[in-house]
C-alpha positions in Angstrom: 0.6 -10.0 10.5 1.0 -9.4 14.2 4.4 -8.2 16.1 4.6 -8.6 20.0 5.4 -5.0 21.9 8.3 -4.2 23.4 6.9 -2.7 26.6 7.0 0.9 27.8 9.1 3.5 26.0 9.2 7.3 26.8 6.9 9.1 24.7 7.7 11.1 21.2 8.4 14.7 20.6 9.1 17.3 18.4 13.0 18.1 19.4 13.3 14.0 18.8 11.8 13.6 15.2 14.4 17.3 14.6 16.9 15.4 16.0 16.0 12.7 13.5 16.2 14.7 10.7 19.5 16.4 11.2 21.0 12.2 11.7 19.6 11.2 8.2 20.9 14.4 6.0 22.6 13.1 3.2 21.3 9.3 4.0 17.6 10.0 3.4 16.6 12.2 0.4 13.6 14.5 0.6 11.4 12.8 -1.4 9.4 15.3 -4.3 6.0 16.8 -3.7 4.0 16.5 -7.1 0.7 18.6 -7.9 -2.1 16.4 -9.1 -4.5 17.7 -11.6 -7.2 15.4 -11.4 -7.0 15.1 -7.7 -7.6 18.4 -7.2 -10.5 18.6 -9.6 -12.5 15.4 -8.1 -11.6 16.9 -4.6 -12.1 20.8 -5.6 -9.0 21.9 -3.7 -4.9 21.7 -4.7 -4.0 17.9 -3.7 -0.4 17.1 -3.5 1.6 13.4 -3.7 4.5 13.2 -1.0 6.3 11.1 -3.2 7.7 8.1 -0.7 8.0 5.8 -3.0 10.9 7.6 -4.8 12.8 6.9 -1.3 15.7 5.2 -1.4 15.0 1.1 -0.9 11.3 2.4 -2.4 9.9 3.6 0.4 9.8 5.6 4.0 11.0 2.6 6.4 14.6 3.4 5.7 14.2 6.7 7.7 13.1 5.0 10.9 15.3 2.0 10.5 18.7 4.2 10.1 17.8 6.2 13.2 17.3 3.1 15.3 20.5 1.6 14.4 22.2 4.7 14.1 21.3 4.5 18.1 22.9 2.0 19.6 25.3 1.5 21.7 28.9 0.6 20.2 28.4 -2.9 22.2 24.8 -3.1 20.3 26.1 -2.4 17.2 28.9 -5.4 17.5 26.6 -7.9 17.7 24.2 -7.1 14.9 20.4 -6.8 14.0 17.7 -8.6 13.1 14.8 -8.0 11.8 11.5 -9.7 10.2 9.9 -8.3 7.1 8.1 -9.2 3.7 9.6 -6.4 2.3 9.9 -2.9 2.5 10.9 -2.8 6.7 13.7 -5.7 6.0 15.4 -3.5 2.9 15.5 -0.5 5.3 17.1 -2.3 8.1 19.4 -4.1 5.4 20.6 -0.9 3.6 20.7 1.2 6.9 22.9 -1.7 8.4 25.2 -1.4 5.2 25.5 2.4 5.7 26.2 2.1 9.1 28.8 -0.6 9.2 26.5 -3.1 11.3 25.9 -6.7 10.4 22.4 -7.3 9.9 19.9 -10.9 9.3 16.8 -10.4 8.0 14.1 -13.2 8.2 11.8 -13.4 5.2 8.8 -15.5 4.8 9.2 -18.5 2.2 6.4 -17.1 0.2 7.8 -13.6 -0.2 8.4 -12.3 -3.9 11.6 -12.6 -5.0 12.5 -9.2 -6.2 12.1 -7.9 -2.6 14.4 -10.7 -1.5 16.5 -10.1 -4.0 16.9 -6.0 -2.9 17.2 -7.0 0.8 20.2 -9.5 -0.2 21.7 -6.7 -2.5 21.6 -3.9 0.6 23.9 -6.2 2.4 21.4 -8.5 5.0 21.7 -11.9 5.4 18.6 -13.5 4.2 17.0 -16.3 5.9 13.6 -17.6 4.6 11.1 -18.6 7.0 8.0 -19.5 7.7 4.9 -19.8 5.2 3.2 -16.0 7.1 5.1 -13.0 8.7 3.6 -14.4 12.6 6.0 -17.3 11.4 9.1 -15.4 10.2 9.0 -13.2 13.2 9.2 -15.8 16.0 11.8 -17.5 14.4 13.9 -13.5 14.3 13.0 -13.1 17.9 14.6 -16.4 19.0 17.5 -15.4 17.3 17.8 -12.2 18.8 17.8 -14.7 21.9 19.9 -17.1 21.0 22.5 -14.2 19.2 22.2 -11.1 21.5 21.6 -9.7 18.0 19.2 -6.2 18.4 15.7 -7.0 16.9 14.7 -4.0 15.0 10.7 -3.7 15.6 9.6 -2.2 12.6 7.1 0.2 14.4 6.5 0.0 17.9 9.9 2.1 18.9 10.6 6.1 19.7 13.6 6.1 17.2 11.8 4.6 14.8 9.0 7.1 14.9 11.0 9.8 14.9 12.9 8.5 12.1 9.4 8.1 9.7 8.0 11.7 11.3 10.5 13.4 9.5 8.3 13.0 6.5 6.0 15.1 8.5 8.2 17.9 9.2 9.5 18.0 5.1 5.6 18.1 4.2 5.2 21.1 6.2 8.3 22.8 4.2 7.2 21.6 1.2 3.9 22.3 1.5 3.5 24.9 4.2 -0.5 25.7 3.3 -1.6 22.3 3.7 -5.0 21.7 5.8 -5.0 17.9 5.7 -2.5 15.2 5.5 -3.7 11.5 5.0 -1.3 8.7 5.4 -1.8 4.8 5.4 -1.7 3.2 8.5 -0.4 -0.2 9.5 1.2 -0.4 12.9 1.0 3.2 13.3 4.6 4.0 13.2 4.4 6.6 10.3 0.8 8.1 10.7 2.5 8.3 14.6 5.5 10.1 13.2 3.9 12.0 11.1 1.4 13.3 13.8 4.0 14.1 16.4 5.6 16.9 13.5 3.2 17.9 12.5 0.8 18.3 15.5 3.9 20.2 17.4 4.2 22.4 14.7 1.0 23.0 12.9 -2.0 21.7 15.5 -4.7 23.6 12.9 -3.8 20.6 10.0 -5.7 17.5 10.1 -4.1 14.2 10.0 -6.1 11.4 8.9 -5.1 7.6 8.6 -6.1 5.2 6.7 -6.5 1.2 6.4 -7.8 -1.3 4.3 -11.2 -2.6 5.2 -9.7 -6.3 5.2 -6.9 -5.2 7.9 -8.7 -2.6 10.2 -6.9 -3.3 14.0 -7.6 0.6 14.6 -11.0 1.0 14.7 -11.9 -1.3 17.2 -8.5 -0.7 19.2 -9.7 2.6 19.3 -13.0 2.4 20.2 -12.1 -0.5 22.9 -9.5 2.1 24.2 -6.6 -0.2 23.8 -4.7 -2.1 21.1 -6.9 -5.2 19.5 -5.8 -8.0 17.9 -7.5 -8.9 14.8 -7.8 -12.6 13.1 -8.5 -13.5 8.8 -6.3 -10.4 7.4 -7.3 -10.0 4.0 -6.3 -7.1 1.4 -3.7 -6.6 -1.1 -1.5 -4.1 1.0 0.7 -6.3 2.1 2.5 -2.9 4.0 -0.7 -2.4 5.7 -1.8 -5.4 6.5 -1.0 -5.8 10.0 -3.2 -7.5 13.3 -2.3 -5.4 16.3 -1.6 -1.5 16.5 2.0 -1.1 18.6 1.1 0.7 21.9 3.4 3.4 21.1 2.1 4.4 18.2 -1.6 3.5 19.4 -1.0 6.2 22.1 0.2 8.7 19.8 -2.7 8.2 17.1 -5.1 8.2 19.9 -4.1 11.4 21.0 -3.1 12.9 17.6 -4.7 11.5 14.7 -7.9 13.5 14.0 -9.4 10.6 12.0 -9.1 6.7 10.6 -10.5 6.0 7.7 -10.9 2.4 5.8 -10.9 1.5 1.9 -12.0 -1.4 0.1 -9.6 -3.3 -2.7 -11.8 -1.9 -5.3 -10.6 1.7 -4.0 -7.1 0.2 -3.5 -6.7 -0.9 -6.7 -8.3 2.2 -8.6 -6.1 4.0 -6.7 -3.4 2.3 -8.1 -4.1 2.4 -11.8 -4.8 6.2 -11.4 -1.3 6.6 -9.6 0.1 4.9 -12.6 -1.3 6.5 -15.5 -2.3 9.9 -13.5 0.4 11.0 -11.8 3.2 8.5 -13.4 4.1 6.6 -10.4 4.6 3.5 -9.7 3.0 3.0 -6.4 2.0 0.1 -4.0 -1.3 -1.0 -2.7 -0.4 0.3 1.0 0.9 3.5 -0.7 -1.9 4.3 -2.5 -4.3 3.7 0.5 -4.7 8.0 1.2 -5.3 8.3 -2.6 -7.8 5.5 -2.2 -9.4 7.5 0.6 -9.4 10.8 -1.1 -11.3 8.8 -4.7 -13.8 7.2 -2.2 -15.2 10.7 -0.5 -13.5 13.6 -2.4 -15.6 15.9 -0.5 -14.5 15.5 3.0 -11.1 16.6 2.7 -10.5 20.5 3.7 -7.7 21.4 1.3 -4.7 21.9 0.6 -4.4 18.1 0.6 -1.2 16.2 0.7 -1.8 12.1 0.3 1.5 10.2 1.6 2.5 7.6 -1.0 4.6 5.8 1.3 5.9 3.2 -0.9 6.5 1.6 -4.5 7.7 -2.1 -3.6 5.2 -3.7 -5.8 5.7 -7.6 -7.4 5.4 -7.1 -11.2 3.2 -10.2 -11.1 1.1 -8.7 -8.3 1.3 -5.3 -10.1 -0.2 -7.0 -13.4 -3.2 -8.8 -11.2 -3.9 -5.8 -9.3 -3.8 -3.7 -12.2 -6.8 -5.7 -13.9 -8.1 -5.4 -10.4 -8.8 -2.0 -11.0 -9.6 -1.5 -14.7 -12.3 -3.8 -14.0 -13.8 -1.6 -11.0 -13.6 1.0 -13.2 -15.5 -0.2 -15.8 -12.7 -0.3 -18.7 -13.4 -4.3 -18.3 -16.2 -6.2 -19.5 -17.0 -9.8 -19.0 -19.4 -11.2 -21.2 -21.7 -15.4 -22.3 -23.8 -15.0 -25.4 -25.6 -17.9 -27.0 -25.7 -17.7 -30.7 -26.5 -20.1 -33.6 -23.5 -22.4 -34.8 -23.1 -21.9 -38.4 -20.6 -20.1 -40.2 -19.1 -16.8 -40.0 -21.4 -16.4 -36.8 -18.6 -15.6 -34.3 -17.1 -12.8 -36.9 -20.1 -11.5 -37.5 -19.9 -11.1 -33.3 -17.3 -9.3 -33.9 -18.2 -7.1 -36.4 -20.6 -5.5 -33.8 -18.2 -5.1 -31.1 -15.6 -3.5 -34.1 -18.7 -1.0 -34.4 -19.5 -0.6 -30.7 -15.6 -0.1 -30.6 -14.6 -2.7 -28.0 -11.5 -4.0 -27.8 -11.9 -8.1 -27.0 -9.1 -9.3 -25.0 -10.2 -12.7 -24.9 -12.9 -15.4 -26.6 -13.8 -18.6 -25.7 -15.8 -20.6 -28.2 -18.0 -23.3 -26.5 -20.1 -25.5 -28.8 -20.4 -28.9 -26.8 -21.5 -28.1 -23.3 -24.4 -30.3 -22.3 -26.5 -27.3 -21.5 -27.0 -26.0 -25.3 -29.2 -27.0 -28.3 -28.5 -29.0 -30.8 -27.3 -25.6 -33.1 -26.5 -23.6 -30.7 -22.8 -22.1 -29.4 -21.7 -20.1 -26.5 -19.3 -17.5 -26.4 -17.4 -16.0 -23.6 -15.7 -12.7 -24.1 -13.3 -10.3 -22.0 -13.4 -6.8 -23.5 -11.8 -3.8 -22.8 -14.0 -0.6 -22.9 -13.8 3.2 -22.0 -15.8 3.1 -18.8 -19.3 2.3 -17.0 -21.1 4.0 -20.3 -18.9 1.9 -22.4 -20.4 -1.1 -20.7 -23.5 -0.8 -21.2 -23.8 0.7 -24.6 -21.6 -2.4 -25.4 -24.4 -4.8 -24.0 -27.3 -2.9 -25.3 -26.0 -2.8 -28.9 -25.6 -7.0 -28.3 -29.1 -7.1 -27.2 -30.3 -5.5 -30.3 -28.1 -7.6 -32.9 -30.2 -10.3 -31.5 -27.7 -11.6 -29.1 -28.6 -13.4 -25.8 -26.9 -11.8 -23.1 -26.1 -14.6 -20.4 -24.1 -12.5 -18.1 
């Protein structure tokens, strides 16, 4: 995903992102700060979760959306907004446009899940799908704006809409007022901006540190080239970070502010994920769980109090289920498995009967007796267990191994 810049826009500050806050009292809520427990012991100092994704539409981009709109000029407003999203950006301009009284068109790729276009329908937008990508869906929003005079609503590259999402920074501090280090995902910049510009003003001694997936890393290059670059074959499972170009505004303000950018790899992402969900009780998405990601990959390099930003919860049950077994499987609690044994009766129970003793539970089993490849009395099994972990694994294929059992994978 890549998004044109608007040009040059007057830089960020402190009395805008107050100013920000003061617009969205009683329209944004102040999301919860929750402890974590097993955070803090893998990290060895008092982690907190900035609950985002409890925000209203799911996540932060309502804050930032509502203060652009909120904005414009009376003639602005008249003729509507547009915007281009996948998700989380196109509810928050749909539900801020509702609040506000301002006609709003959201463009939406074909392939988006339907639940988000559902939402974004529901908040009050006009839906339009387009395009098979995001590159698609937004040139076909900008030539409206053209053809309509209709305001296109960049979903990060603005000083409104930074301001907006930096009052996340500014409630951390209140919520939080010992923290040493803030991580937040990072996409486009326009939170981790935000976020810096509070917090920075108000607290330079805390560390802000942004993170992206490995797959969709425009920042680390950008920064070391010194100027936003464009990067080609996105690949990751955060769809909310997955984005090609930094925005100059926000580039600028990272640059200057952000103290570090980190990367994760889906197998972080996803562990992240599960522990979000059966840790902490959250439902989180991949982008959101990016700083927890961060924090499971090198617990020791965080000076805490820490406070991870999960900045969203817009997750596709059907990508939620996939991811899920994503990260059970990185973890070790699944276990993919192709014996051969002989093909007479009651072998494959007496299979079982070890992995009832080993206590495995099998998920799946696939009983192959005429592949080409085997002997005349032979059978191959394939099996998808779940186990308790990495120790799990292996006690499971050792105990196989001595039952006799030829372990093909």
């Amino acid at each position: 995903m890549s998004f044109s810049t608007p040009g040059t826009f007057r830089p960020v500050i402190l009395d805008d992102i107050r100013g920000a806050q003061k617009m969205l009292s009683g329209v944004a809520r102040m999301t919860a700060m929750e402890g974590s427990r097993h955070l803090s012991q893998l990290v060895g100092s008092p982690v907190h979760l900035k609950c985002e994704n409890l925000q209203r539409t799911g996540s932060f981009k309502l804050r930032g959306a509502y203060v652009r709109i909120a904005g414009l000029s009376p003639e602005e407003r008249a003729a509507g907004v547009v915007a281009a999203s996948a998700g989380n950006h196109a509810q928050g301009v749909a539900l801020a446009s509702s609040l506000l009284g301002v006609r709003s068109t959201v463009f939406m790729p074909v392939g988006a899940p339907l639940p988000k276009v559902a939402a974004t329908a529901e908040y009050g937008a006009q839906v339009r799908m387009y395009g098979q990508v995001v590159d698609e869906t937004l040139a076909a929003a900008q030539e409206y704006a053209r053809e309509t005079g209709a305001v296109f609503i960049h979903p990060f590259d603005h000083p409104d809409i930074i301001a907006g999402q930096g009052t996340v920074g500014l409630e951390i501090l209140e919520q939080c007022p010992e923290v040493r280090t803030i991580i937040v995902g990072v996409g486009g910049g326009g939170l981790a901006a935000g976020v810096a510009v509070a917090v920075k003003s108000v607290r330079p001694d805390v560390k802000v540190i942004g993170v992206q997936a490995e797959g969709a890393a425009a920042y680390p290059p950008s920064l070391a080239a010194g100027h936003p670059v464009s990067i080609e074959g996105l690949s990751t499972m955060a769809d909310g970070i997955k984005v090609g170009r930094p925005g100059d505004l926000p580039f600028k303000i990272i640059g200057d502010l952000l103290d570090e950018v980190r990367t994760v790899s889906e197998d972080a992402l996803s562990s992240a994920l599960l522990l979000c969900l059966e840790r902490a009780k959250m439902v989180v998405e991949p982008a959101g769980a990016s700083p927890v990601a961060a924090l499971m990959s090198d617990p020791g390099a965080f000076q805490g109090p820490v406070v991870a930003l999960l900045s969203g919860g817009n997750v596709d049950p059907l990508l939620l289920q996939r991811i899920l077994r994503h990260g059970m499987s990185a973890a070790g609690r699944y276990l993919s498995l192709r014996l051969r044994l002989t093909d007479r009766p009651g072998a494959l129970a007496a299979l079982l009967g070890v992995l009832s003793v080993v206590d495995a539970n099998v998920l799946d089993v696939s009983h192959v007796r005429t592949d080409p490849r085997l002997g005349l009395t032979e059978a191959e099994v394939e099996l998808h267990l779940e186990t308790k972990g990495p120790e799990h694994c292996g006690e499971v294929a050792t105990m196989l191994r001595e039952a006799g059992y030829t372990v093909m994978a």
